[in-house]
C-alpha positions, -999 to +999 in steps of 0.1 A: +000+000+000+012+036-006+025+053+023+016+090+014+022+120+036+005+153+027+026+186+035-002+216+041-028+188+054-045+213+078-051+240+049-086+232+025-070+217-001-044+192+016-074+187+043-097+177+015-073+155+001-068+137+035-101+130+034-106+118+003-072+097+005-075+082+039-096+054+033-075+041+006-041+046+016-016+053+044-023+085+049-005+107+072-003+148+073+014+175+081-004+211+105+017+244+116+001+257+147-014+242+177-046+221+168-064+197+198-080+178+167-044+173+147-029+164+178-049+140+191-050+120+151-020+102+153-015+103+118-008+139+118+026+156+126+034+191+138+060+210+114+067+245+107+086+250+079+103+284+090+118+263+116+126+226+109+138+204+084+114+183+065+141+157+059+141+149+100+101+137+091+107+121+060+132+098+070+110+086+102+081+081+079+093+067+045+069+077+023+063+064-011+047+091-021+043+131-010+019+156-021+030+194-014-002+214-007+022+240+014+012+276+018+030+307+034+061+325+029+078+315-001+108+314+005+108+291+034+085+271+007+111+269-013+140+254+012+115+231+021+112+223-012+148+216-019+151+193+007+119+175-005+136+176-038+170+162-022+153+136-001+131+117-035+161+118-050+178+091-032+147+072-021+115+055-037+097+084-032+080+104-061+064+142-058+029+157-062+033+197-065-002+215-065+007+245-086-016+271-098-026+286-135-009+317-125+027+305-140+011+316-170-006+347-160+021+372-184+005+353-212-026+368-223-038+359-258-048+326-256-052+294-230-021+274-218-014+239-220+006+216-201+037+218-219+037+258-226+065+278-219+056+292-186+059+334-174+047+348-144+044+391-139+033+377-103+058+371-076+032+342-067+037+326-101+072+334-103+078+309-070+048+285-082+076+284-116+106+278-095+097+250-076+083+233-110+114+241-128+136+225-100+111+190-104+116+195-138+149+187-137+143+151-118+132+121-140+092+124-151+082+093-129+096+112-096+071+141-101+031+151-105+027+186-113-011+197-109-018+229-122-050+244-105-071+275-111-099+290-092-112+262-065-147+266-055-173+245-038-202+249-008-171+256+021-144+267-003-127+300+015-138+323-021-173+308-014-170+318+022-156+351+013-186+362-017-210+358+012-188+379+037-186+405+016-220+402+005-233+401+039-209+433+050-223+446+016-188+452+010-178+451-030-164+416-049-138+429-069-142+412-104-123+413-136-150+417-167-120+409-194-107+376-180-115+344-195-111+320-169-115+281-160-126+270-125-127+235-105-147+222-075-130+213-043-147+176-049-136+169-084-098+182-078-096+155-048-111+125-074-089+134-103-056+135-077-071+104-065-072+093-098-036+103-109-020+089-073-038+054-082-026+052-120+008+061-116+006+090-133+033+109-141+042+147-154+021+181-160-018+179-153-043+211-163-073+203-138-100+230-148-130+230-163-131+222-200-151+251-211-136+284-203-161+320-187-149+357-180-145+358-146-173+382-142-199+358-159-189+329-131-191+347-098-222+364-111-235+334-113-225+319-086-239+347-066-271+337-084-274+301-070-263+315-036-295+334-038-272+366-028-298+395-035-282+425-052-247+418-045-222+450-049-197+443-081-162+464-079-151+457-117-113+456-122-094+461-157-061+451-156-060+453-194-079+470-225-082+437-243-100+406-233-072+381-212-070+346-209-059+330-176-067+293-173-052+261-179-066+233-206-056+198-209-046+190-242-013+163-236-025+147-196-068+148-200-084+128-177-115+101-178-148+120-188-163+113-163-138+132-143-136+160-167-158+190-150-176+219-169-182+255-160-215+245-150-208+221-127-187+243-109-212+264-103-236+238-089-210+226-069-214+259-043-246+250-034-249+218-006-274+192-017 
């Protein structure tokens, strides 16, 4: 059986993951700050990564495989990452890096694919592009690379934050000349699932098929929320339309774990 441990399991996404791993595999986790409920799961480990050495934890657990669902500051990310790097190197280990559509956020004409040249004007995508860079120097069946855009879903934190804002009557900034492509929370968990249980290997575009200005989608998902009147603050970064999302065209996945536009939307409301 696998022995997975997920880096960043007490943030959504690695949480969700957890979840959606556990029953399958030998699951463990990693949490920063002091949690009664992580501390009491014995498959969950403290670490801060401003402050130890990920190597001390991977050589007491072994893992077969890691995913790396880390957030906060970079550049302690990225020593972490190293010594991740380092460590699958000289063991039976291989890598799954959630990355984000924003490595290609200088490109603007068209959507990216998984084997596009990446850019970044964002620092955030500029560190999302180093750590990928560094795993792309490491043989293709040591690493996953999951590129993700816009996560939604019933207790996503953008979810959470439309009806904050809504509730504060606070504007939702949104950006009327993006073209975007989403996921759900629920669907990015079953296609990692999926990839983890294939042995897959390499770069993986999980958004929707079917692309939507940004404008368009949390309008509607304000809709289905039934949030009345909602205050709009619209944002051009540009004077032409943009495109930030990230299509399969190389890695596409089963249809039936494809996900449209649509079903993104749905996916906000719990049934």
């Amino acid at each position: 059986m696998k022995k997975i441990l997920i880096i960043g399991a007490s943030g959504f996404v690695g949480n969700a993951l957890y979840k959606e791993l556990n029953s399958y595999f030998d699951t463990y986790g990693t949490y920063r700050t002091d949690n009664t409920f992580f501390e009491k799961n014995q498959k969950f480990f403290q670490y801060d990564m401003e402050l130890e050495d990920i190597s001390i934890l991977l050589d007491n657990l072994k893992p077969t495989l890691i995913i790396s669902a880390l957030r906060g500051n970079f550049n302690s990310q990225l020593d972490a990452h190293q010594r991740i790097i380092s460590w699958i190197k000289k063991h039976r280990c291989k890598l799954i890096f959630i990355s984000s559509a924003n490595v290609f956020d200088s490109f603007s004409n068209y959507p990216s694919y998984e084997y596009d040249k990446t850019l970044s004007n964002s620092v955030f995508g500029r560190f999302k592009i180093s750590i990928e860079n560094a795993l792309m120097r490491l043989p293709t069946s040591k690493y996953v690379i999951a590129r993700v855009p816009m996560v939604f879903g019933a207790t996503t934190p953008r979810v959470q934050e439309l009806k904050t804002l809504h509730d504060l009557k606070a504007p939702i900034e949104v950006f009327p000349n993006v073209i975007i492509n989403a996921t759900s929370i629920s669907k990015l968990t079953q296609q990692l699932h999926y990839i983890i249980n294939r042995s897959k290997k390499g770069v993986f575009h999980l958004g929707s098929t079917d692309l939507i200005y940004h404008l368009d989608l949390i309008k509607e998902i304000c809709d289905i929320l039934e949030l009345d009147n909602p205050i709009f603050k619209q944002v051009y970064d540009s004077n032409n339309d943009r495109y930030l999302a990230v299509l399969p065209k190389d890695n596409k996945l089963p249809k039936n774990l494809q996900i449209t536009t649509q079903d993104v939307i749905n996916s906000v409301v719990v049934k």
